[in-house]
Structure formats: C-alpha cells, structure tokens
N, C-alpha and C positions, 0 to 999 in steps of 0.2 A: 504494500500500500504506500503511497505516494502524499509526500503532505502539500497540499496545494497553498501557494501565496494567495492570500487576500489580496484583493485591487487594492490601489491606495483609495483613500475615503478624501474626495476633494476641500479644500482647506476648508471652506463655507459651511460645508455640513459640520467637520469637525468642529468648527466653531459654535455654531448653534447646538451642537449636542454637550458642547461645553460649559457655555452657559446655561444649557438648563439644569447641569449637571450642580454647577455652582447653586445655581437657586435652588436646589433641592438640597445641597447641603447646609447651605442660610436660612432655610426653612427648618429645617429636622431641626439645628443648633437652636431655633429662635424657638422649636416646640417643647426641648427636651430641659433645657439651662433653665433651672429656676430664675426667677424673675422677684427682684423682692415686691412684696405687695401692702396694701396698706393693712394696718389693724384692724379688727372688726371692734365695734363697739356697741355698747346698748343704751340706744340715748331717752332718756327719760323727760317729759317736761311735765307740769303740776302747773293748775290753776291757783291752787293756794296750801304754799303759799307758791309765790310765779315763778317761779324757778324752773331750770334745765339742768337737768344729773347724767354726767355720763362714765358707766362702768365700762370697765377694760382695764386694756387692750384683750381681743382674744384672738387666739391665731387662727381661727374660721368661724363660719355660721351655727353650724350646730354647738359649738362650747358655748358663742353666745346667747343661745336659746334654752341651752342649757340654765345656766345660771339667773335670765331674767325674771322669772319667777320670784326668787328669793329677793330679787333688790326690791319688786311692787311689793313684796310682802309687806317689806320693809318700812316704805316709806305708806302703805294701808294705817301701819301698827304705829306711826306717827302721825297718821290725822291728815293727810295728803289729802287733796280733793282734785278730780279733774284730770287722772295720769291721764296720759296718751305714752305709748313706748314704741320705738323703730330703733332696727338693728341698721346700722348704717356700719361701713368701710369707708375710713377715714382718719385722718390725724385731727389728735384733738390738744390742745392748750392748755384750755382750763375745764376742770373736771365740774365743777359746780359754780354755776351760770345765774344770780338774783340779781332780776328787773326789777326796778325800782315802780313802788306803789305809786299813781299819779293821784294827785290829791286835787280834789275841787270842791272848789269855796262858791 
C-alpha cells in the first residue's frame, strides 16, 4: 500500500479554517475560565421603619434563598412593617440604608 500526498490546501482556505479554528479556541477559553462574578445579595426594604437591609455577600442564588427567610424573621420579630425582599447580584456599600422621615407642618 502506497501512502498518497495530500494536494496542498490553497492559502485562502487554510486561512479561513484558521480562523475559525482560533474563534473556537476564544470561544471554548471564554466558556470554560471562570469569570469573576458579582455577589449575590438579599436586599430587604421596610416601610417602617424606611429603611433598606442588605444581607450577604453569597456566592449564588440558592444560598441566598436559603438564608432569607431567617433575616424576615428577623426583622417580623422587630416590629418591621411593609418588607418587600429581592435577591439581586451586585456590589453593595453600605449594608443598612435609613431614609430620613419627611416631616410636614
């Protein structure tokens, strides 16, 4: 048996199969490399008093769904009126947030 030469593969096509070859590498890389992400958080706001609490950081959705239970407990067993809660992804600053009461005379 006789091993047969390949044609050459003309520049153009090699080039085009090259770059896709690239883009598939920049793709795989860009699917596979962790990425850092933001924190998740569980943000709490209260009509009274007016305020916004937010617990975290947690390193996904389910830990922080986990846990928000215990923080409305929390702030039930303090007399809170009005929660509303969303888990949001994001950086946060400051962890507890009082608006000031507007007063009218």
């Amino acid at each position: 048996m006789t091993l047969k030469k390949l044609p050459k593969v003309p520049s153009a096509i090699y080039l085009l199969f090259n770059n896709i070859t690239n883009a598939v590498k920049k793709l795989l890389i860009f699917l596979i490399i962790p990425k850092p992400q933001l924190p998740w958080w569980v943000k709490i706001e209260t009509t009274i008093p007016r305020c916004t609490y937010f617990f975290g950081p947690f390193d996904n959705l389910l830990e922080a769904k986990l846990f928000q239970p215990g923080y409305v407990q929390d702030l039930e067993e303090e007399q809170a009126q009005g929660i509303t809660v969303k888990i949001e992804q994001r950086n946060v600053t400051q962890l507890t947030i009082i608006e000031e009461e507007e007063e009218y005379f």
